[in-house]
C-alpha positions as CSV (number, residue, x, y, z in Angstrom):
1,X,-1.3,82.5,-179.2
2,X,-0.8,83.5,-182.5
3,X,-1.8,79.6,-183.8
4,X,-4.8,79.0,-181.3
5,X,-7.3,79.2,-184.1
6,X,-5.7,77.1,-186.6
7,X,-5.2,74.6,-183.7
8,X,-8.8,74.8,-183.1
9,X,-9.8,75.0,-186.6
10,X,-7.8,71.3,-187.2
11,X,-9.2,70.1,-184.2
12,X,-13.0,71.0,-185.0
13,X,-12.1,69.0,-188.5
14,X,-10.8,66.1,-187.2
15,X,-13.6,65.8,-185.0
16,X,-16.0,66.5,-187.3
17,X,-15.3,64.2,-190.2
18,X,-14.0,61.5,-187.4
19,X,-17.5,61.1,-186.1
20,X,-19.2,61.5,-189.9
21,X,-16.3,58.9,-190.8
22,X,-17.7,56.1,-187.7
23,X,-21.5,57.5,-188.6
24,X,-21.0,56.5,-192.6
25,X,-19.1,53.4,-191.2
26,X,-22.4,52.4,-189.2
27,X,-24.8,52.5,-191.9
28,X,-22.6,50.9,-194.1
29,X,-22.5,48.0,-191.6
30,X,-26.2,47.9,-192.1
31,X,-26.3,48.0,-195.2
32,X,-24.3,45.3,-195.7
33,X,-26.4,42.8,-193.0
34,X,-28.8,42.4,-196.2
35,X,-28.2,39.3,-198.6
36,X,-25.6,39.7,-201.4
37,X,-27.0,40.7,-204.9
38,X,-24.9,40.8,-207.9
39,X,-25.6,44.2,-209.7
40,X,-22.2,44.5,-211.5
41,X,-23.8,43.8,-214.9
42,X,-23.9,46.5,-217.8
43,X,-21.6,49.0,-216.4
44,X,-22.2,51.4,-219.2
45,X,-26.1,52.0,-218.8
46,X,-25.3,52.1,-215.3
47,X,-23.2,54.9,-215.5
48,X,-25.8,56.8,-218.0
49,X,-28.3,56.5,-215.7
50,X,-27.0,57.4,-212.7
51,X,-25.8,60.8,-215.3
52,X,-29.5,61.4,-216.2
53,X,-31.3,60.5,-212.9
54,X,-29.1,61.4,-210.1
55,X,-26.9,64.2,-211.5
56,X,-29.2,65.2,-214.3
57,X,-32.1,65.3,-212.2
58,X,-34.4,63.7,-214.9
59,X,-37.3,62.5,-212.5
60,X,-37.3,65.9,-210.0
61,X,-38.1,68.2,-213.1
62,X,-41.3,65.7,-214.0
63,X,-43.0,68.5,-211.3
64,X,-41.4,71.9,-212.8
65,X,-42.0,73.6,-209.5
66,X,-40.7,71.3,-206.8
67,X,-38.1,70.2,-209.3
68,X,-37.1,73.6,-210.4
69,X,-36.2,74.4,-206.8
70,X,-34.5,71.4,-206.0
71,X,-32.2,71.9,-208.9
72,X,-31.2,75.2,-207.4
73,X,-30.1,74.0,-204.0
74,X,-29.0,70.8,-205.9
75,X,-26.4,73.2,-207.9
76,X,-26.0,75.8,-205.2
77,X,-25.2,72.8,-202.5
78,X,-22.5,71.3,-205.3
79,X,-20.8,75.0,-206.4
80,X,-20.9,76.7,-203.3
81,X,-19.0,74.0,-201.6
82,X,-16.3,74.4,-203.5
83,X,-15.3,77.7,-201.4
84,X,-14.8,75.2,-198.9
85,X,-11.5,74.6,-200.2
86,X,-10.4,78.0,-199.8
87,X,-11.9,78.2,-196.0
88,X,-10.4,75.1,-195.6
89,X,-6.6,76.3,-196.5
90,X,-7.3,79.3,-195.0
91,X,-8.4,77.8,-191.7
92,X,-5.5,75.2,-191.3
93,X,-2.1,77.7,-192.9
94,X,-3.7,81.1,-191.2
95,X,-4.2,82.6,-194.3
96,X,-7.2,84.9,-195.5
97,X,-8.9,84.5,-199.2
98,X,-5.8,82.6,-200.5
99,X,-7.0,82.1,-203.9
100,X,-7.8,85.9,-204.5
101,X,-4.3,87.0,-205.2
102,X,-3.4,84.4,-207.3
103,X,-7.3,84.6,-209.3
104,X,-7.2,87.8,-209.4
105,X,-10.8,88.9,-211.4
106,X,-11.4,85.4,-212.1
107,X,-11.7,84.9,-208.1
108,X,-14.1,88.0,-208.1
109,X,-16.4,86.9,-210.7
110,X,-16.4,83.1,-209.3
111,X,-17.3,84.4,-205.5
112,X,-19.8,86.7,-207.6
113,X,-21.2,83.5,-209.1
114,X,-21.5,81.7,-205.9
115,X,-22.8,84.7,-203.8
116,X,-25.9,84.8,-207.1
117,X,-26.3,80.9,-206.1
118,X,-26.4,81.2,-202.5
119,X,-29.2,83.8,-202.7
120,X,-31.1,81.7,-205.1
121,X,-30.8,78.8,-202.1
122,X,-32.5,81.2,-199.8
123,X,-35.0,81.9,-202.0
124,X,-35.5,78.1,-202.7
125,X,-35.2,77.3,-199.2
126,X,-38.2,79.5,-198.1
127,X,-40.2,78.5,-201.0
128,X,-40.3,74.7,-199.4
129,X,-41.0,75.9,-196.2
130,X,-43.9,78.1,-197.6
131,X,-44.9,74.9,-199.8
132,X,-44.7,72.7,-196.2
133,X,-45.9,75.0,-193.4
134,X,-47.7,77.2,-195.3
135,X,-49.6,75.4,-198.3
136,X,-49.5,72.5,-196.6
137,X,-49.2,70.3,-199.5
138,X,-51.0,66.9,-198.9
139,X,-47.9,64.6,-199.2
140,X,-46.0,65.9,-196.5
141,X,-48.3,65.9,-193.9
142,X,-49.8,62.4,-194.3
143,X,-49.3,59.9,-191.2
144,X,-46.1,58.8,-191.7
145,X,-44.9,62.0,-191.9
146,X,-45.9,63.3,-188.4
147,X,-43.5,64.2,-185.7
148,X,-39.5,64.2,-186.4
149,X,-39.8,63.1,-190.2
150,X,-41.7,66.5,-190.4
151,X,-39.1,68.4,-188.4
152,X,-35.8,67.3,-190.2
153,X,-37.2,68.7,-193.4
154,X,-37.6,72.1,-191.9
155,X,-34.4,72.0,-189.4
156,X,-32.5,71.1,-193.1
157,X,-34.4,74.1,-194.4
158,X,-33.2,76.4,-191.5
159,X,-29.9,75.1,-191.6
160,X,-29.1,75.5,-195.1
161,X,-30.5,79.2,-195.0
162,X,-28.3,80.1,-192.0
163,X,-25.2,78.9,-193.6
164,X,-25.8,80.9,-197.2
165,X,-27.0,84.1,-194.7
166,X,-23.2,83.6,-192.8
167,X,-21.3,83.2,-196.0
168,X,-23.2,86.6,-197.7
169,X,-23.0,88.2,-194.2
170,X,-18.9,87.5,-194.2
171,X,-18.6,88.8,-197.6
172,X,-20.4,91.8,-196.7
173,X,-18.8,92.8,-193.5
174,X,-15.6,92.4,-194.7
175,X,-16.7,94.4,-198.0
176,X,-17.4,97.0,-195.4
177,X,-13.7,97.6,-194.4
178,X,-12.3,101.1,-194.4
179,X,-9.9,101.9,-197.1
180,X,-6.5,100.7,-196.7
181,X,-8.2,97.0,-195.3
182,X,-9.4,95.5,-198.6
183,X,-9.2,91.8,-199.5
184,X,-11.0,91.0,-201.7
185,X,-13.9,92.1,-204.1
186,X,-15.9,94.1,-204.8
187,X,-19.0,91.8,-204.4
188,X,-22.3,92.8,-205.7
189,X,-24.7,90.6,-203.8
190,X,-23.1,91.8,-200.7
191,X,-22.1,95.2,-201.6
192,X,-25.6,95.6,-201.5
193,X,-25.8,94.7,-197.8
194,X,-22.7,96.1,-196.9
195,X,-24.1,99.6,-196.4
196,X,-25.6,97.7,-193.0
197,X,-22.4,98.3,-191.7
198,X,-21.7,102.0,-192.7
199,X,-20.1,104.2,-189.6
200,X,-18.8,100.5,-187.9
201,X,-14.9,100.5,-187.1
202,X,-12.4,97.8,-188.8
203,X,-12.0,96.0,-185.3
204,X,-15.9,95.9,-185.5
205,X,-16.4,94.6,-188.8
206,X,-13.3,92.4,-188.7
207,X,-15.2,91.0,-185.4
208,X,-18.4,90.4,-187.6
209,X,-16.7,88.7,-190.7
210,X,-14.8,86.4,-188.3
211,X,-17.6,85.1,-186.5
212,X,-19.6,84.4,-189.5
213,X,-16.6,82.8,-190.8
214,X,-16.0,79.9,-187.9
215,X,-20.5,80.0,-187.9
216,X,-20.1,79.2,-191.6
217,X,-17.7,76.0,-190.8
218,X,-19.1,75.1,-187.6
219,X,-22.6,74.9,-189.9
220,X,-21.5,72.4,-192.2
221,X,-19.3,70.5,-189.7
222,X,-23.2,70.2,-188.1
223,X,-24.5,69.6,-191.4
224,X,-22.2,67.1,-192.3
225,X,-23.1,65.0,-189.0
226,X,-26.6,65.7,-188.5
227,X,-27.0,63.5,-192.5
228,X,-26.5,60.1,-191.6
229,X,-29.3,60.9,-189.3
230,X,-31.6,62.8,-191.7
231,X,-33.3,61.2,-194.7
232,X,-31.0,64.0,-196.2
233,X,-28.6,61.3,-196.0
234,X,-29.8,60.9,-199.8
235,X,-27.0,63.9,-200.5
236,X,-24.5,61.1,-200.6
237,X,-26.4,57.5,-201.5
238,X,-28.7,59.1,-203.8
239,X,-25.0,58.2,-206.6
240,X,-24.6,54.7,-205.7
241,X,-28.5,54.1,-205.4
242,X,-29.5,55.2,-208.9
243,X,-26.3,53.4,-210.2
244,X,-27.4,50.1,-208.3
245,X,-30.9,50.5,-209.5
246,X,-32.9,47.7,-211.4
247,X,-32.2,47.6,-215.4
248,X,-34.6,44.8,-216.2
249,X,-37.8,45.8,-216.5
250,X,-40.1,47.0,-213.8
251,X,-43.0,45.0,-214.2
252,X,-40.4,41.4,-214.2
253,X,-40.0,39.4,-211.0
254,X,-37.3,37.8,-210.1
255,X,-37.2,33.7,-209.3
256,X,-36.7,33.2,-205.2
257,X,-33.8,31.3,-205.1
258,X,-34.2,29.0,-202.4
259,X,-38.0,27.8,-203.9
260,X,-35.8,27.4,-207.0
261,X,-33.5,25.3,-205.4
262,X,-36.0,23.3,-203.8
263,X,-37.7,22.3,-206.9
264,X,-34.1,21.7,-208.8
265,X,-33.9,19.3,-206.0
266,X,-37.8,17.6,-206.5
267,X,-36.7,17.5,-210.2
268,X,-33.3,15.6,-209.5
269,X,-34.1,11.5,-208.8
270,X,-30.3,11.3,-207.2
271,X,-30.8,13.8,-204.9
272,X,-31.0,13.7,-201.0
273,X,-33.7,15.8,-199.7
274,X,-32.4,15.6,-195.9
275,X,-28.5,15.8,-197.2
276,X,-27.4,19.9,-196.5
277,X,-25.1,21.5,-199.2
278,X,-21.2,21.1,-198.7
279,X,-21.0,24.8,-198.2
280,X,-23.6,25.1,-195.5
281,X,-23.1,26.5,-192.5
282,X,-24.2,24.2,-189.6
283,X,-25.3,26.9,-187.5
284,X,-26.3,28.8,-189.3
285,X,-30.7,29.7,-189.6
286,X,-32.7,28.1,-191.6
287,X,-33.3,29.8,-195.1
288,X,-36.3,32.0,-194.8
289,X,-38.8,31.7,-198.3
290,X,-39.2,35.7,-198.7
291,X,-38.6,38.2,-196.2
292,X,-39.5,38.6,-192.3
293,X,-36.9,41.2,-191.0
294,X,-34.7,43.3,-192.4
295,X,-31.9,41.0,-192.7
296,X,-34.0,38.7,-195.0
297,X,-33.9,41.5,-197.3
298,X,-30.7,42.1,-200.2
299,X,-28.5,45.1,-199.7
300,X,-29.8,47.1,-202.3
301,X,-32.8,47.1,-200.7
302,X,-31.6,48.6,-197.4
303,X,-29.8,50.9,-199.5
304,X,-33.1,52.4,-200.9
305,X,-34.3,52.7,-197.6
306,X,-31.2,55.1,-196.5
307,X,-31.3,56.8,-199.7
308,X,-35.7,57.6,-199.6
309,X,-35.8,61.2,-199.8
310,X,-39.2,61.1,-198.2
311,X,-40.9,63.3,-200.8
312,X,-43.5,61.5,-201.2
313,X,-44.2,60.8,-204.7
314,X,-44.2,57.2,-204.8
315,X,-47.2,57.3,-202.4
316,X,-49.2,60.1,-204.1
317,X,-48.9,58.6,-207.1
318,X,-50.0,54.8,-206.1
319,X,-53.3,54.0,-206.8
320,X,-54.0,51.7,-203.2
321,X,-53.1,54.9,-201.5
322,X,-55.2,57.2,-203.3
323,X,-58.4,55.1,-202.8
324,X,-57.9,55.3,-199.3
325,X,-56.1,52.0,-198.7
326,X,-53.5,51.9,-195.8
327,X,-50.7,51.5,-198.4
328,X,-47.8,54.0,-198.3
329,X,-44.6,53.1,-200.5
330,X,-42.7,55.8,-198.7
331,X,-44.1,54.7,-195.4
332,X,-42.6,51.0,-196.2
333,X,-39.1,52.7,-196.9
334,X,-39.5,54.8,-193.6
335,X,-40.1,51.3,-191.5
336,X,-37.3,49.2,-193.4
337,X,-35.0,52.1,-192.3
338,X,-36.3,52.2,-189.0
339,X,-36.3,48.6,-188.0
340,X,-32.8,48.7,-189.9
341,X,-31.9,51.5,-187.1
342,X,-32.9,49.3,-184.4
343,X,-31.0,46.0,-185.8
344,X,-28.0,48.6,-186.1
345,X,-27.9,49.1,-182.3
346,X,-29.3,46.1,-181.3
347,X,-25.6,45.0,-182.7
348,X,-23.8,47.7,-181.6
349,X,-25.1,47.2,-178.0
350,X,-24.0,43.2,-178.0
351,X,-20.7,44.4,-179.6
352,X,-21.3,42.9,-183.4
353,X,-23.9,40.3,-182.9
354,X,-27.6,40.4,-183.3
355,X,-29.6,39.0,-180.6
356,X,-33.3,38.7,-181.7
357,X,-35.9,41.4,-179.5
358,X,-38.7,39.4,-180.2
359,X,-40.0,41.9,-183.2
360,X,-39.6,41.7,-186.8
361,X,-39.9,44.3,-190.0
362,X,-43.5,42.1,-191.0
363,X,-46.1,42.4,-188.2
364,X,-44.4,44.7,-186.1
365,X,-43.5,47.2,-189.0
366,X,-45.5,46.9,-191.7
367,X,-48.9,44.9,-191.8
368,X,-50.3,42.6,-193.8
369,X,-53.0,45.1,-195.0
370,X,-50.6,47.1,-196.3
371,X,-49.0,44.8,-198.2
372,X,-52.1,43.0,-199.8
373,X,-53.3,46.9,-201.2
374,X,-50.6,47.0,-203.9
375,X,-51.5,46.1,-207.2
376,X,-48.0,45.6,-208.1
377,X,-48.1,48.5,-210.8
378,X,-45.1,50.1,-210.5
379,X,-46.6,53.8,-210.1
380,X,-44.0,54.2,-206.9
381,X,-40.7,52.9,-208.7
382,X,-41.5,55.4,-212.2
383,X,-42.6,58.0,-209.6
384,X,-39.4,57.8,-207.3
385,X,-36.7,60.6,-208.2
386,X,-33.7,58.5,-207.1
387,X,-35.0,55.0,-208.8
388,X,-35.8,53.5,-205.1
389,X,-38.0,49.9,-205.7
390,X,-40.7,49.4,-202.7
391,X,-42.6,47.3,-204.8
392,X,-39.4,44.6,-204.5
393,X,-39.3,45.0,-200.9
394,X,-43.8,44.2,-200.9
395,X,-43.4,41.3,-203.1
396,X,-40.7,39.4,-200.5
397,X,-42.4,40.5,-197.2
398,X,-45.6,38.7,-199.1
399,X,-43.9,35.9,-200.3
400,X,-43.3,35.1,-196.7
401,X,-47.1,35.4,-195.7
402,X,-47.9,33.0,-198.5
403,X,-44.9,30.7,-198.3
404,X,-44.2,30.5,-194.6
405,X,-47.2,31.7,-192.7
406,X,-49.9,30.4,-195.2
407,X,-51.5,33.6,-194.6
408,X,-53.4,35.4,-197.8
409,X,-56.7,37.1,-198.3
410,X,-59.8,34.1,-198.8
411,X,-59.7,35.2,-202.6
412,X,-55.7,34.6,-203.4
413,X,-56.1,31.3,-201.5
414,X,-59.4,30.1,-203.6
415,X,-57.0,31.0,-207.1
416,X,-54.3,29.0,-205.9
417,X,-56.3,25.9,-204.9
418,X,-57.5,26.4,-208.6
419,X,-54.3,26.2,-210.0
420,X,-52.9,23.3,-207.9
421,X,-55.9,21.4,-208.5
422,X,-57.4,22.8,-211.8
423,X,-54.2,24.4,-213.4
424,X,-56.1,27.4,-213.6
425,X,-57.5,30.0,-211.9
426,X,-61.1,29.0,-212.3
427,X,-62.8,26.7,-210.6
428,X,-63.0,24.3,-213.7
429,X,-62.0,20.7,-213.9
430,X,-59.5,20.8,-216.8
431,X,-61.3,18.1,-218.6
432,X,-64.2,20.8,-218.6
433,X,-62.4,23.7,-220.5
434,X,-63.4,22.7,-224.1
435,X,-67.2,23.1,-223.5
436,X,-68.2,25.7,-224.1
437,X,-67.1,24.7,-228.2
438,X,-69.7,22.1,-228.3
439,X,-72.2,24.6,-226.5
440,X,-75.4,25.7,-228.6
């Protein structure tokens, strides 16, 4: 009897971080069904950018309000966590505040520190679900943002309030304790609410500060697993993302790699057109020119898509979207992640191989309309807080409309008839173009 709960407490933890282990392990697996991309180069501006946008939170603080907030449960989600060491000791060797005798004043003024941060979290917490349900700020309740989308922001809300209300509500029961019972402390934050308990008995309050204890762990063994479910999910990608990002500049496109190879091969007089590389694989598809489905798409670009924070600033801040076109950048990182999902357990359910359901992440996803609104500015890749690129993912689900389904508004196909045939844009014979020198 007298080890039950640390058997139970090791049990809960293997669980728990065995299924976020297989969940992580899943979207990995996704992840990694786009094409291979080389972003290995300049290690050293990676690094400082994924210091000044992802931990510096450079791009949140752009909007002081929203940004101030975040920082707080940013810094209060990083710090407070680190008590989670103790609990976790504690919970496994049957001890109780095993750091406090060997801190001494330092281990009051840290749990001090953290108990000042965990009220701050509360307070930020309820300011965002004021801001959402409340306010009802614009760019959360847009189309795409309807039904669970919606939801998991407020159930991440409510969860991260409940967990800083246990860990205060632990402190203070247990600050409670009759003389002769002391741990540790004095608190202030909850000495304040420890009066709440005045007249209770020891067995009482011991009963109280233990079951906010195992709800404070049993909270962020939830947490931990209800992530890879949540756009929240950008807690752990959000690193890697920013670090992967795009260096070059915004506005440059890269050269599609299999058009380029098809022209090195026009271009080369010993070449055989119907003659397949040596390291082809014979059964392998046909190379798609842009993107159709997911899996058309590099593995950055599924990354992004696991690591949107669906705040919404890419779309309020594109120009299509505002003038009432169907355009949404945050919508097209929603859909890539959710036809991603679907690929996911198509695979899983055929045991590791994909068998096609007759849908695609074009047409079935996202629409041509959508696509065609961008103006390729960039607004949603210097907007985006974590250096996500939609505007990459547009460009390659467009080059397949032009490229392999011939499919482009009337006025895109008139300019490139002009430039096959005129090599321009205008509808000028070239022999034409000088004159207007000789005009009077």
């Amino acid at each position: 009897m007298e080890y039950i709960p640390q058997i139970l407490f090791l049990i809960l933890i293997v669980i728990g971080f065995g299924l976020f282990g297989k969940s992580v392990m899943r979207i990995r697996r996704n992840i990694l069904l786009g094409k291979d991309l080389d972003r290995s180069d300049n290690s050293s501006l990676r690094w400082k950018t994924m210091a000044k946008v992802a931990m510096g939170q450079s791009k949140m603080v752009v909007r002081p309000v929203a940004g101030t907030l975040h920082l707080i449960v940013y810094i209060g989600f990083v710090l407070i966590n680190i008590e989670v060491l103790e609990i976790m000791i504690d919970g496994l060797f049957g001890t109780h505040r095993v750091f406090a005798p060997l801190l001494g004043g330092l281990y009051t003024a840290a749990i001090n520190f953290f108990e000042f941060l965990g009220v701050l979290v509360i307070i930020a917490c309820a300011a965002f679900l004021y801001r959402r349900n409340v306010m009802k700020i614009g760019r959360f309740h847009s189309t795409e943002m309807k039904g669970w989308p919606f939801k998991d922001a407020n159930y991440i809300l409510i969860i991260e309030i409940v967990l800083m209300s246990a860990l205060l509500t632990m402190n203070a029961a247990e600050g409670a304790y009759p003389v002769g019972h002391e741990v540790g402390g004095p608190f202030f934050i909850s000495g304040l609410i420890a009066p709440i308990f005045a007249g209770l008995s020891y067995e009482t309050l011991h009963l109280i500060e233990r079951v906010c204890w195992w709800a404070h762990i049993i909270g962020i063994i939830f947490f931990l697993n209800y992530l890879p479910f949540s756009k929240h999910f950008h807690i752990m990608l959000a690193f890697p993302n920013v670090f992967y990002s795009k260096l070059t500049p915004k506005g440059q496109f890269d050269n599609l790699a299999s058009v380029k190879k098809e022209v090195e091969l026009m271009m080369d007089p010993n070449a055989d057109p119907y003659a397949a590389p040596p390291e082809a694989d014979p059964n392998a598809a046909p190379q798609r020119f842009g993107a159709k489905d997911v899996q058309d798409l590099n593995w950055v670009q599924l990354m992004n898509a696991y690591s949107c924070t669906e705040c919404g600033r890419c779309t309020s801040n594109c120009p299509a979207n505002i003038t009432g076109k169907k355009l949404s950048p945050r919508k097209i990182m929603m859909d890539v992640r959710d036809r991603l999902e679907d690929v996911g357990a198509i695979i899983d359910i055929n045991k590791g191989t994909f068998v096609d359901d007759g849908k695609s992440l074009l047409h079935d996803h996202i629409t041509p309309e959508e696509l065609w609104a961008c103006t390729s500015c960039n607004a949603c890749t210097e907007a985006c807080p974590v250096n996500i690129d939609p505007l990459s993912i547009i460009i390659d689900l467009r080059r397949y409309l032009v490229m392999e389904e011939s499919s482009m508004p009337t006025e895109l196909a008139t300019v490139m008839s002009n430039i096959e045939n005129n090599g321009a844009p205008w509808q000028f014979a070239q022999a034409d173009r000088a004159n207007w020198v000789t005009e009077d």
